[in-house]
TORMARSE-20175 format. One record per residue: residue in three letters; z, y, x of N, C-alpha, C, CB in turn. Coordinates in Angstrom, 1 decimal, always signed. Glycine has a CB too. Layout:
<sites>
+------+--------+--------+--------+--------+--------+--------+--------+--------+--------+--------+--------+--------+
| type |   n.zz |   n.yy |   n.xx |  ca.zz |  ca.yy |  ca.xx |   c.zz |   c.yy |   c.xx |  cb.zz |  cb.yy |  cb.xx |
+------+--------+--------+--------+--------+--------+--------+--------+--------+--------+--------+--------+--------+
|  ala |      Z |      Y |      X |      Z |      Y |      X |      Z |      Y |      X |      Z |      Y |      X |
...
+------+--------+--------+--------+--------+--------+--------+--------+--------+--------+--------+--------+--------+
</sites>
This chain:
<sites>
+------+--------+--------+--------+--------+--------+--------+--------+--------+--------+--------+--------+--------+
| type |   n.zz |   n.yy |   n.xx |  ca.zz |  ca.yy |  ca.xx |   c.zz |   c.yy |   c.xx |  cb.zz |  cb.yy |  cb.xx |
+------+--------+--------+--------+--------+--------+--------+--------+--------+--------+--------+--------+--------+
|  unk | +261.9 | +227.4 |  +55.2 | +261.8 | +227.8 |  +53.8 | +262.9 | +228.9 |  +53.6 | +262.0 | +226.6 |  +52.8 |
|  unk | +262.4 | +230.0 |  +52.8 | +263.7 | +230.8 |  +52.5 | +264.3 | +230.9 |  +51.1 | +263.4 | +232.2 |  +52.9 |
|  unk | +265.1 | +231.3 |  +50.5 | +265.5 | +231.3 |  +49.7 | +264.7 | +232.3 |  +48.5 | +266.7 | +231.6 |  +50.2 |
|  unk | +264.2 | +232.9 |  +48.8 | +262.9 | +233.3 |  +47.8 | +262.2 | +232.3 |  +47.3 | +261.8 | +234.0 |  +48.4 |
|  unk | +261.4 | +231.6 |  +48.4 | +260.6 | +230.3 |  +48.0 | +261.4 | +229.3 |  +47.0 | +260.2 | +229.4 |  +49.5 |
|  unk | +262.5 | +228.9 |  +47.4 | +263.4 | +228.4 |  +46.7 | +263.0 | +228.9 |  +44.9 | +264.8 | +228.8 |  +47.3 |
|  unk | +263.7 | +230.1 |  +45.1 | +263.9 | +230.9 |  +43.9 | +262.5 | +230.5 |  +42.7 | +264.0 | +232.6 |  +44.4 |
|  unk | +261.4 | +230.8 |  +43.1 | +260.3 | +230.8 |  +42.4 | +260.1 | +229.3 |  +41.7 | +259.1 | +231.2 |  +43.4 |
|  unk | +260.9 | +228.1 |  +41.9 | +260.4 | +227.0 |  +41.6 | +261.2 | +226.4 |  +40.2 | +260.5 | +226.1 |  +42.9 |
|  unk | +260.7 | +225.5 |  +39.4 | +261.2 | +225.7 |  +38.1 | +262.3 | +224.2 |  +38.9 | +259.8 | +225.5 |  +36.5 |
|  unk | +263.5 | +224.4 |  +38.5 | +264.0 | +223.2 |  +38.2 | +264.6 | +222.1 |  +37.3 | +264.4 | +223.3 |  +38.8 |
|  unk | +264.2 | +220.4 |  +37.7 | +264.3 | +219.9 |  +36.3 | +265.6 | +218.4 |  +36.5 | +262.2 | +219.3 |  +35.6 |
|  unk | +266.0 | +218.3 |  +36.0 | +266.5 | +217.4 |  +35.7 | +265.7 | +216.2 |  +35.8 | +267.1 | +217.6 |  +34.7 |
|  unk | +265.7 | +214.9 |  +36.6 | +265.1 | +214.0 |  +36.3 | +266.2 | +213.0 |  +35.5 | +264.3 | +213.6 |  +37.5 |
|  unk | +267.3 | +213.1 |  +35.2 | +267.8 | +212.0 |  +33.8 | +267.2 | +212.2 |  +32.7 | +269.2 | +211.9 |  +33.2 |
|  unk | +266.9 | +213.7 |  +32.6 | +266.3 | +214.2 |  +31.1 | +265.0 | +214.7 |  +30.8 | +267.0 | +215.3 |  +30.7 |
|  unk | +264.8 | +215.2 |  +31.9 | +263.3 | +215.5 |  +32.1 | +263.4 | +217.3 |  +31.7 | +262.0 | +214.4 |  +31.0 |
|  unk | +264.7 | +217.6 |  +31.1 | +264.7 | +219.3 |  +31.0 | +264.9 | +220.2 |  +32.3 | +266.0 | +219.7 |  +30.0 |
|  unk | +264.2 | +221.4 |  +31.8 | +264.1 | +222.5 |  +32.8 | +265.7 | +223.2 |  +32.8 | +262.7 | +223.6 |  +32.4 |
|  unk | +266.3 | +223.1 |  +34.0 | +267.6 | +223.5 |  +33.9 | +267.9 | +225.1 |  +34.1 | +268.4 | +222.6 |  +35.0 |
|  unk | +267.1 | +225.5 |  +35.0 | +267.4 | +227.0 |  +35.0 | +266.9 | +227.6 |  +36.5 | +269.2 | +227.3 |  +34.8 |
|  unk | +267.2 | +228.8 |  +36.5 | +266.6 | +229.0 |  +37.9 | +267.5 | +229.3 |  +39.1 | +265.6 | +230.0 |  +37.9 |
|  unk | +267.3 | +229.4 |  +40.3 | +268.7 | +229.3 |  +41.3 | +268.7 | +231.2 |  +41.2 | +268.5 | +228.4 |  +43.5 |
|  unk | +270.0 | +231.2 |  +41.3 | +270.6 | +232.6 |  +41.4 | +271.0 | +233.0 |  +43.1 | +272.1 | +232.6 |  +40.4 |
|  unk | +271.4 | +231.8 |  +43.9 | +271.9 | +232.1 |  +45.1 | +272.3 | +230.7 |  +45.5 | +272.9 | +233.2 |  +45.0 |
|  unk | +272.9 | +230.4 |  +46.6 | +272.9 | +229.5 |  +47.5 | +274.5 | +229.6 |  +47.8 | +271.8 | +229.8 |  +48.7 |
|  unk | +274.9 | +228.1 |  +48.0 | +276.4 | +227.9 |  +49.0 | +276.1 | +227.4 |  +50.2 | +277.6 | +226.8 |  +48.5 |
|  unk | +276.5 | +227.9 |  +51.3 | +276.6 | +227.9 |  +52.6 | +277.6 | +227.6 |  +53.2 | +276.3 | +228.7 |  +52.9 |
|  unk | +277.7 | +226.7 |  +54.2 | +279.2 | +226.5 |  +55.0 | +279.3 | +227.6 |  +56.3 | +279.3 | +224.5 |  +55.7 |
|  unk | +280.6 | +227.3 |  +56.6 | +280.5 | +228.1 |  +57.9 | +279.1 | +228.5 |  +59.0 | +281.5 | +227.4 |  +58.7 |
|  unk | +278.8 | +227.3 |  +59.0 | +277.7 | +226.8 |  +60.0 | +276.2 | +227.5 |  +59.6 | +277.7 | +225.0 |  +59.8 |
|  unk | +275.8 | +227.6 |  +58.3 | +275.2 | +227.8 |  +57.5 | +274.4 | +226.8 |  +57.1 | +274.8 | +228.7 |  +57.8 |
|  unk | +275.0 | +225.8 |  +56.4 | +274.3 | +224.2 |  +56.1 | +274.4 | +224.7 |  +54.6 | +275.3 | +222.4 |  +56.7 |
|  unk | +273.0 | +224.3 |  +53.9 | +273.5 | +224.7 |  +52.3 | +274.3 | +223.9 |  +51.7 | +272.5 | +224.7 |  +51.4 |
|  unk | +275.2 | +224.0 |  +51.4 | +275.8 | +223.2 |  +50.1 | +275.5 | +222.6 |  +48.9 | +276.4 | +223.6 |  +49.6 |
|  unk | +275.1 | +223.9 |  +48.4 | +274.5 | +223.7 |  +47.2 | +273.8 | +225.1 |  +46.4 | +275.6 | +222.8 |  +46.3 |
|  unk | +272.9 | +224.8 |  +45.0 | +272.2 | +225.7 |  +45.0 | +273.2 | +226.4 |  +43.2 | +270.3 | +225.2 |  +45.2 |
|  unk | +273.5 | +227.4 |  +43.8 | +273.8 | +228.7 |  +42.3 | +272.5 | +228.4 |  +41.2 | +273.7 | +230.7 |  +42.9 |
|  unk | +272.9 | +227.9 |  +39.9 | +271.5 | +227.9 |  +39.0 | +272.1 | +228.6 |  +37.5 | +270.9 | +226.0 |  +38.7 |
|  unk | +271.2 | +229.6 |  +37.0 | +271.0 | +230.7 |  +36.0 | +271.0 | +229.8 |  +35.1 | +269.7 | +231.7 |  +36.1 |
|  unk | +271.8 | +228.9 |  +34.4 | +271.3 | +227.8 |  +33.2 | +270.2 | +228.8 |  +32.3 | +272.8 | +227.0 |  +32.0 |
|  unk | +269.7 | +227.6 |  +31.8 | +268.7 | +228.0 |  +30.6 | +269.7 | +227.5 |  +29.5 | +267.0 | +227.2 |  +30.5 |
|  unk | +269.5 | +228.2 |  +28.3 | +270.7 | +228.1 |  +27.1 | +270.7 | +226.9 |  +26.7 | +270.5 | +228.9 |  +25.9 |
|  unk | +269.4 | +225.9 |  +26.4 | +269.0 | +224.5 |  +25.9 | +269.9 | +223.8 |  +26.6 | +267.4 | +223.9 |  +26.1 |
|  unk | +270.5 | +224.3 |  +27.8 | +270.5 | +222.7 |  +29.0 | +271.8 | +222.9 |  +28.9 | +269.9 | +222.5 |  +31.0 |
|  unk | +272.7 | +224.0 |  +28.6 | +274.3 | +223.7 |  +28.0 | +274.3 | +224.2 |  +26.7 | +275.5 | +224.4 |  +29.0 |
|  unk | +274.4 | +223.6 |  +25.3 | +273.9 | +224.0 |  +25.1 | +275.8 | +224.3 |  +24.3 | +272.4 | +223.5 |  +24.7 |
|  unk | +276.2 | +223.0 |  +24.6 | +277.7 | +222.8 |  +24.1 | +278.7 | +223.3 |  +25.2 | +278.1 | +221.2 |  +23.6 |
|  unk | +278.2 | +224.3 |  +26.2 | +279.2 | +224.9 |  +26.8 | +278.8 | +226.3 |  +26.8 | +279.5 | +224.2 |  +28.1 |
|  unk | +279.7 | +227.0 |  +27.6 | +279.5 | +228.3 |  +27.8 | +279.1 | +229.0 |  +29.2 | +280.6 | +228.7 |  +27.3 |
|  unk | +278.4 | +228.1 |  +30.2 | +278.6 | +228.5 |  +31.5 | +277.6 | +230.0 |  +32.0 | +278.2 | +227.1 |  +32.4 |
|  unk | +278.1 | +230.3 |  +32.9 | +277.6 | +231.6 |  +33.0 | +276.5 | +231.4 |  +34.8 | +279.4 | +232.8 |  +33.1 |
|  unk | +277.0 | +230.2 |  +35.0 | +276.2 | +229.7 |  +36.2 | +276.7 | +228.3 |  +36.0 | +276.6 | +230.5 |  +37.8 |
|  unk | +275.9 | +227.4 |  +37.4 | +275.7 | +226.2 |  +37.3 | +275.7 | +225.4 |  +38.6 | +274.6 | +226.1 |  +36.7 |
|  unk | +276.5 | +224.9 |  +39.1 | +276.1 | +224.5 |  +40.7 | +275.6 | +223.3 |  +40.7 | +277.3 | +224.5 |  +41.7 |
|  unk | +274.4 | +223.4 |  +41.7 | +273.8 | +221.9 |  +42.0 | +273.9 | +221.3 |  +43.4 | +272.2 | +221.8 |  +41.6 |
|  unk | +274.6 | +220.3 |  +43.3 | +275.6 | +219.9 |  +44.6 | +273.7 | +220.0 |  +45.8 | +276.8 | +217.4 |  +44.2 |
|  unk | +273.9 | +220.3 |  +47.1 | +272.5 | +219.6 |  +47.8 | +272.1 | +218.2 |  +47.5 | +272.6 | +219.4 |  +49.4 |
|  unk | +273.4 | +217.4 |  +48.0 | +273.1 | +216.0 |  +47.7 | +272.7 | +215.4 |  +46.2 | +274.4 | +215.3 |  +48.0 |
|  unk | +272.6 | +216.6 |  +45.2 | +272.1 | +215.6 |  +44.0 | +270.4 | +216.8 |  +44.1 | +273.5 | +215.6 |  +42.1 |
|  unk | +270.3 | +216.6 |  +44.9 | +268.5 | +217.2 |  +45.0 | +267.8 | +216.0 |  +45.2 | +267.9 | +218.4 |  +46.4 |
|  unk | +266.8 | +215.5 |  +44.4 | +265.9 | +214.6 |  +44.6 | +264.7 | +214.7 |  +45.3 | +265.7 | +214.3 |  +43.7 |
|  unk | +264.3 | +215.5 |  +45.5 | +263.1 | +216.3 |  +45.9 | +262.6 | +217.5 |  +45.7 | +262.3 | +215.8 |  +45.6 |
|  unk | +262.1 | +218.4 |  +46.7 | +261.4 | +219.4 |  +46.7 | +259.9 | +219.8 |  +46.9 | +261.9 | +219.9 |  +47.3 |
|  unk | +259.3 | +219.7 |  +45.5 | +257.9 | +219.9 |  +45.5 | +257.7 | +221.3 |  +45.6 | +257.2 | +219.3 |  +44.5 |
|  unk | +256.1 | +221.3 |  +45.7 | +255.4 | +222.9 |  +45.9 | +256.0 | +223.9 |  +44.7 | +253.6 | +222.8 |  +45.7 |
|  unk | +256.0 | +223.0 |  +43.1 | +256.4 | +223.5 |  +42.5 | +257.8 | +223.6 |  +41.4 | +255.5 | +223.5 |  +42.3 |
|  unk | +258.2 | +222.6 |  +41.8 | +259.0 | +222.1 |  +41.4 | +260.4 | +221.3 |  +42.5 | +258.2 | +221.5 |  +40.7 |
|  unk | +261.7 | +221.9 |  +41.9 | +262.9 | +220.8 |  +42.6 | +263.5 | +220.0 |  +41.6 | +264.2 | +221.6 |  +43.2 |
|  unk | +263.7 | +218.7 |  +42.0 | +264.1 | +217.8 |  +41.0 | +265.2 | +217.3 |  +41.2 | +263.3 | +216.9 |  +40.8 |
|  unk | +266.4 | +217.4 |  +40.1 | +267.6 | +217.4 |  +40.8 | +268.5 | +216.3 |  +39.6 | +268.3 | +219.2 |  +41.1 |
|  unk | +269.1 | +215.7 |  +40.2 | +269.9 | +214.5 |  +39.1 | +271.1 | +214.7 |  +39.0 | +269.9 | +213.1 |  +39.5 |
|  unk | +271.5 | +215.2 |  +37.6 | +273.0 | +215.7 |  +37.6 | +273.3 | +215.1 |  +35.8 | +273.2 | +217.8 |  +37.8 |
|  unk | +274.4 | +215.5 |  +35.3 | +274.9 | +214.6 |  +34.4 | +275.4 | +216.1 |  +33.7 | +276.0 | +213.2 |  +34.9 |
|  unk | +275.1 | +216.5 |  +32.5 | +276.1 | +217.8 |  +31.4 | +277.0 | +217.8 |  +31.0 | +275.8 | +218.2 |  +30.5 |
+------+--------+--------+--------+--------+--------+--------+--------+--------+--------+--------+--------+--------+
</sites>
């Protein structure tokens, strides 16, 4: 899968069921193992902060559907 494919997929929060934003870019280790994914918030999903990006650890990815990634994080 490349990072395009990535890009195109809406992602949601499953504690809340909101659409969090879309990935901007990727963390990579030396090795090149992802870390985790850069996400574009959508304004709703912080709505009481100010972030300008968003990181979603790998390990809190729940699943990767065709159209959708579903990722469990806390605001």
């Amino acid at each position: 899968m490349m990072l395009s494919d990535l890009q195109t997929k809406t992602i949601v929060n499953i504690i809340d069921g909101k659409n969090i934003g879309s990935i901007i870019d990727v963390r990579i280790d030396e090795k090149g193992v992802i870390l985790a994914l850069v996400i574009d918030p959508n304004k709703g999903f912080f709505k009481s902060f100010s972030h300008d990006e968003f990181i979603v650890k790998w390990n809190d990815i729940a699943r990767i559907g065709e159209d959708v990634i579903l990722v469990k994080v806390s605001n």
